[in-house]
N, C-alpha and C positions, 0 to 999 in steps of 0.2 A: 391499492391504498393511496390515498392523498394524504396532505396535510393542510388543515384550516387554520390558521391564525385570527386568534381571537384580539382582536384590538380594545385597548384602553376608552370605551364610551365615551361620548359627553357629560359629563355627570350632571352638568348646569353651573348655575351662579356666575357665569364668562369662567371659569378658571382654567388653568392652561395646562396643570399634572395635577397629580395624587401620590400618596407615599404608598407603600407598602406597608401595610401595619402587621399582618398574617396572613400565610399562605395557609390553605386548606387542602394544599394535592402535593404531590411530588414525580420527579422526571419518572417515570413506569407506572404511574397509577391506571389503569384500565377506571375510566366514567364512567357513565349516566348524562345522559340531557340533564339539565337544570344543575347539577352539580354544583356547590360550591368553593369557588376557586379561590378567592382570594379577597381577605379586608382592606379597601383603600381608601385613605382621610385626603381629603381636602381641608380649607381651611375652614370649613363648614357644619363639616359633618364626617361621619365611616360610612364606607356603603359597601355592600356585598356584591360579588361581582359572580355571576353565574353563567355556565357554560350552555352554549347553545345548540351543544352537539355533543354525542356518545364519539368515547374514543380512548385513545391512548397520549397522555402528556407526554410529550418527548422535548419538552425545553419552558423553564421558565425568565421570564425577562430579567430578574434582579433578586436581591435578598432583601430581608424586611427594614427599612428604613430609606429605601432607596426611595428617587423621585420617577415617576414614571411618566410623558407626555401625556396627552388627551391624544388618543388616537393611531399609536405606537403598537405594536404587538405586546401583549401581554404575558401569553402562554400559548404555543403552539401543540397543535394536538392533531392525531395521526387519525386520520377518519376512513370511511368506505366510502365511495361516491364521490360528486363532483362538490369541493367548496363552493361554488358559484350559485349553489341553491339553495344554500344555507342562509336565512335569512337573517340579519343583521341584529343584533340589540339595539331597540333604542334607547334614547338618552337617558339613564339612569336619574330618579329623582332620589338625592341621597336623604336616607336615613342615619337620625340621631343614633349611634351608637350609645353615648352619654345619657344617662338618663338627668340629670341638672345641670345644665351649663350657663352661658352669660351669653347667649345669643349662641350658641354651639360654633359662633362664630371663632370669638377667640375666646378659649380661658383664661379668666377675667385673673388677675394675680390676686387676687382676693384669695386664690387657691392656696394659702399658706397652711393648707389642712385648718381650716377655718372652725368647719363647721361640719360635725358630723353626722348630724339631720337636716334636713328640714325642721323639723319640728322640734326643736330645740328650746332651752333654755329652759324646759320642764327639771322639777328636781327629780332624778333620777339616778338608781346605783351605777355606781363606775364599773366598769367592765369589768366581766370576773379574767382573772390572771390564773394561767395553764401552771402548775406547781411545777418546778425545776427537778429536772428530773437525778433520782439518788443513786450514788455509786453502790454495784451491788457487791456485797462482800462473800466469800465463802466461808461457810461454817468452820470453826475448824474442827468441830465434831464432841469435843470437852463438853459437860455437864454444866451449867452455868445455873445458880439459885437465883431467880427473881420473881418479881410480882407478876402475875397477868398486863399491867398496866405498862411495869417497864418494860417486860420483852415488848410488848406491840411497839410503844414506843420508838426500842432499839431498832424493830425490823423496818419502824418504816420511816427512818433515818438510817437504813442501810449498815446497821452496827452490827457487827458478831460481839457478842457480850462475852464472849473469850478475850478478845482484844480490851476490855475495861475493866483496870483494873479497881479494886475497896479493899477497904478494911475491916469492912464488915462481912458477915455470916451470906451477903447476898448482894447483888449488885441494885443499887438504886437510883433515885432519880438524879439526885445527887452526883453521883460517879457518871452517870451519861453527862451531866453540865460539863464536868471536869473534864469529863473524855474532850467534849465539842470545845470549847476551849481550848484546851492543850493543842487542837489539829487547826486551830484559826478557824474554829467558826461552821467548820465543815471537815464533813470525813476525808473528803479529796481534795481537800485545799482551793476547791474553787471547780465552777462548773465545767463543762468539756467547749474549747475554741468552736465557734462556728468554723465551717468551711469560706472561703473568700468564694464569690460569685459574680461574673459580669456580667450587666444588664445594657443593654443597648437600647439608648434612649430615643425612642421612637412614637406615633400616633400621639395620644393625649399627650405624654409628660413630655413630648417633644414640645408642644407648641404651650403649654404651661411654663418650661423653662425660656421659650422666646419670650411670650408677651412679661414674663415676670423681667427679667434681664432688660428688656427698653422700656417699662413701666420704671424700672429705677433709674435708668441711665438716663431717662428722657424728663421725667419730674421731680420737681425739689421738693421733697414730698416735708411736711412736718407734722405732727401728732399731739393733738391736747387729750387729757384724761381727766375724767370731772367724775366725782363721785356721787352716786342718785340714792337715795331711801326711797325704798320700792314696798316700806312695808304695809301702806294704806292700798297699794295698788296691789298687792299681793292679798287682803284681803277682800278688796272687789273681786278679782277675778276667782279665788275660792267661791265666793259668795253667786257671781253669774255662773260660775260651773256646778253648782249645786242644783242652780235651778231651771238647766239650757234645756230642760229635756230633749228632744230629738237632734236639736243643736250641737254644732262639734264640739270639740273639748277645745278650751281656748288657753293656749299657751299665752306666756307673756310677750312674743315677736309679735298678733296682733296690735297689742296698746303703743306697742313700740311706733308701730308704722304709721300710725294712729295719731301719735301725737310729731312724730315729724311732717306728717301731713297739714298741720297745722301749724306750727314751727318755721316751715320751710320757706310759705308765700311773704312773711318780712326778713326774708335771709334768702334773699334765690340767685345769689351768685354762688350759693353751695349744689343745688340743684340745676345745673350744668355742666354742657359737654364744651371741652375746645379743641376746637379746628387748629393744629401749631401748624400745619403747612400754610392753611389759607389766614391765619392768627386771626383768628375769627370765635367768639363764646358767644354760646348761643344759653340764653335762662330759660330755662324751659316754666312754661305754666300748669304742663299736668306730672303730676310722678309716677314714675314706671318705675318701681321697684325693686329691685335686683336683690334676688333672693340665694347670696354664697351658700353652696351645698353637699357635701361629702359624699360620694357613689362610690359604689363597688367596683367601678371601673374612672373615678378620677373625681376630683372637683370640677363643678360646673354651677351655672348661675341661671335659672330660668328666673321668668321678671312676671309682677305682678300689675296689669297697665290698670291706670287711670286707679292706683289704690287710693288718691287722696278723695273718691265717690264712692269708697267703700265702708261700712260698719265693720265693728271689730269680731262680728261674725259672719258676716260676708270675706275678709280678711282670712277669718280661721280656715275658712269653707276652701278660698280657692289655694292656700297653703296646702291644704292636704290632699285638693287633688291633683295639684302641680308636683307632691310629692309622690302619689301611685299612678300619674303619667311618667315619670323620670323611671319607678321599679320596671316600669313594664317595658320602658326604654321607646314608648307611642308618642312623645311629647312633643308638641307640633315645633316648628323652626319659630315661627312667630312668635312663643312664646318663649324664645331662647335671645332675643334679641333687643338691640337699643335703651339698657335701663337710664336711665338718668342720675340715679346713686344706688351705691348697693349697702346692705345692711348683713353682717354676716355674725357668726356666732359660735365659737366651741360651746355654751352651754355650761353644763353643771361640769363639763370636762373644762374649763377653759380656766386658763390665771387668772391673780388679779388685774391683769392688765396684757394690753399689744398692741402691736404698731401695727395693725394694715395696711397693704398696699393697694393705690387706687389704680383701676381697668379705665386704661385711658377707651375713648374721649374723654368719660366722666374726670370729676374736681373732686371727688371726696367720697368715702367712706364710711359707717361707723362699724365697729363692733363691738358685741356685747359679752362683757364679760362675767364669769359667775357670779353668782350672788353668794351670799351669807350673811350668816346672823352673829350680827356683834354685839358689846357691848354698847349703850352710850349713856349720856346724861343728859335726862330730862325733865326740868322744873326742880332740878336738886337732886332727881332719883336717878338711879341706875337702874336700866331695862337692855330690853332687847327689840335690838331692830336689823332688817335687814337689808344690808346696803348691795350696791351692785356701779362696778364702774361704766364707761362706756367710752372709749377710744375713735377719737375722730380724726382720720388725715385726711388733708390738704394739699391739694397741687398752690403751689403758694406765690405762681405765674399767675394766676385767678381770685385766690381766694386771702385775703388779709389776717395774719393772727386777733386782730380784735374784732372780725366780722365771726371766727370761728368759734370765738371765745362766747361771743354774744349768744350765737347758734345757741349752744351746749347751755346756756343759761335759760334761753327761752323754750327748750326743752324737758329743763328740767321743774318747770312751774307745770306743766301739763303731767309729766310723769309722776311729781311727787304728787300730787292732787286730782287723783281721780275723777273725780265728779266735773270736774273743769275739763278734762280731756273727755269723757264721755256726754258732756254738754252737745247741741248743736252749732 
């Protein structure tokens, strides 16, 4: 018996380690060739690191969170034959573990659980809630008089209706209030403590909690919130989803991008990145738009380039297929990279309001926040309209509160006005 020592690859990108994010073996696992060993992040990407030889692990290099060199042993494993014929892995090209990120580079702090689609900002029911679960009580076996309606009632509120007391011939709905009442609300006084749990912050929300952490320490960030009446734009886009046929279904994040795309070329000190080492801003003249997005496995930002040559269903189009590249976790690098601002969204989940945090290089942010239907007054009447805010920060090293202010105005003539935003 020999032992082969599987060394840490080059993964690429120049970078010099990777973390441990998940091991897949342990010290006595009997392999398989191709096995997989272990997930390691760079700042790029996770990539799976696969064994190139049948055998027995007998040591692994560190626990999960650890940093491992490029080219360090990794995991040692007990083989037959001579290591020296064992042919090498080469340099691993890493895979997006994330399916939306902001260049998979860094998570963009935009990650404030932003956004929990892609395809957001459709009106949509809130997530149904797991019902809390009820203390079970034992019978105490006594005859109790009541209706079909209150015993169900009693049982599934966990009540022995021995325990409620009446005055009357039978126990009612009545005496259940009284019961719930008298015990504060609940049979058991309140639901059962979680257990405490420690989580060691590691892969994504490790480097989620870096770049959020020097994204604030590092920018003086400020935030304007301007309120839009979306409801003439709420009924074009009914009115184009009526009639797309084979065409996607267009949320309201196309118009959006739509009208910053045209917004943005008399306001382009918002649509840039700075250089604070080299103190260098650079205004970019195409948008790559940075699409904040909620995964199964973390916030991430894929970007959509040159959106300001795109139609607002060219727009829909490559939204939704940036979102079943992200499921399928296939989303190429390039398109996880370099946006120019990003635009993020909780949707029909979201307040009326929040402060964003901006993914350095970029100057700025917006998001959007839920819409609804209000009251207002108009030409003396009372109607309904439906407004929606929209939160924009600021690196304020770059960007002026009255250029920002401007922005958010010039914005809002294309959003409130359809047909001006849908123009050439």
């Amino acid at each position: 018996m020999a032992t082969y020592n599987f060394k840490l690859p080059d993964i690429g990108e120049g970078i010099a380690e990777a973390e441990i994010v998940e091991w897949h073996v342990k010290v006595g696992d009997v392999i398989e060739e191709d096995a997989h060993l272990a997930d390691m992040m760079t700042d790029k990407a996770t990539v799976e690191m696969e064994s190139p030889v049948s055998g027995k692990v007998i040591k692994l290099a560190g626990e999960v969170g650890d940093q491992i060199a490029i080219g360090s042993v990794l995991v040692e494993i007990e083989i037959e034959g001579d290591p020296a014929e064992v042919e090498e892995p080469a340099a691993t090209e890493a895979e997006e573990e994330m399916p939306l990120g902001d260049g998979a580079e860094d998570p963009t702090p935009a990650q404030e659980k932003e956004l929990p689609t892609v395809d957001q900002a459709e009106e949509a029911p809130a997530p149904a809630l797991e019902p809390a679960p009820q203390p079970s009580h034992e019978p105490s076996g006594e005859k109790v008089l009541a209706s079909p309606t209150v015993r169900k009632r009693a049982e599934d509120l966990g009540i022995d209706l021995a325990q409620v007391k009446t005055t009357a011939d039978r126990v009612r709905h009545s005496d259940l209030d009284a019961y719930l009442l008298y015990n504060g609300g609940s049979v058991s006084g309140g639901s059962a403590p979680r257990a405490d749990e420690t989580i060691k912050v590691v892969g994504l929300r490790r480097k989620i909690s870096e770049n959020m952490q020097a994204a604030k320490r590092k920018i003086p960030h400020f935030t304007l919130v301007e309120e839009f009446d979306v409801t003439a734009l709420e009924d074009t886009r009914a009115m184009m989803n009526r009639d797309r046929g084979d065409k996607p279904k267009l949320t309201v994040l196309p118009f959006l991008i739509t009208a910053m795309a045209k917004a943005l070329p008399a306001w382009p000190m918002l649509n840039a990145t700075y250089d604070d080492d080299a103190n260098v801003i650079t205004r970019h003249g195409k948008l790559h738009m940075g699409m904040a997005a909620q995964t199964d496995n973390g916030l991430m930002v894929p970007v959509i380039r040159n959106a300001h040559s795109m139609s607002v269903w060219q727009l829909a189009s490559e939204i939704n297929r940036l979102a079943e590249a992200a499921r399928s976790g296939k989303i190429d690098r390039s398109e996880l990279q370099d946006p120019t601002i990003t635009l993020s969204s909780l949707g029909p989940m979201g307040g009326i309001t929040s402060t964003p945090v901006i993914a350095p290089p970029q100057v700025a942010i917006i998001a959007v926040n839920k819409m609804q239907e209000v009251p207002v007054i108009e030409d003396g009447e009372l109607v309904a309209a439906k407004k929606m805010n929209l939160s924009l920060s600021c690196d304020h090293r770059v960007v002026d509160g009255w250029d920002a202010a401007s922005f958010l105005q010039e914005l809002k003539t294309y959003i409130e006005n359809p047909m001006r935003l849908l123009s050439a």
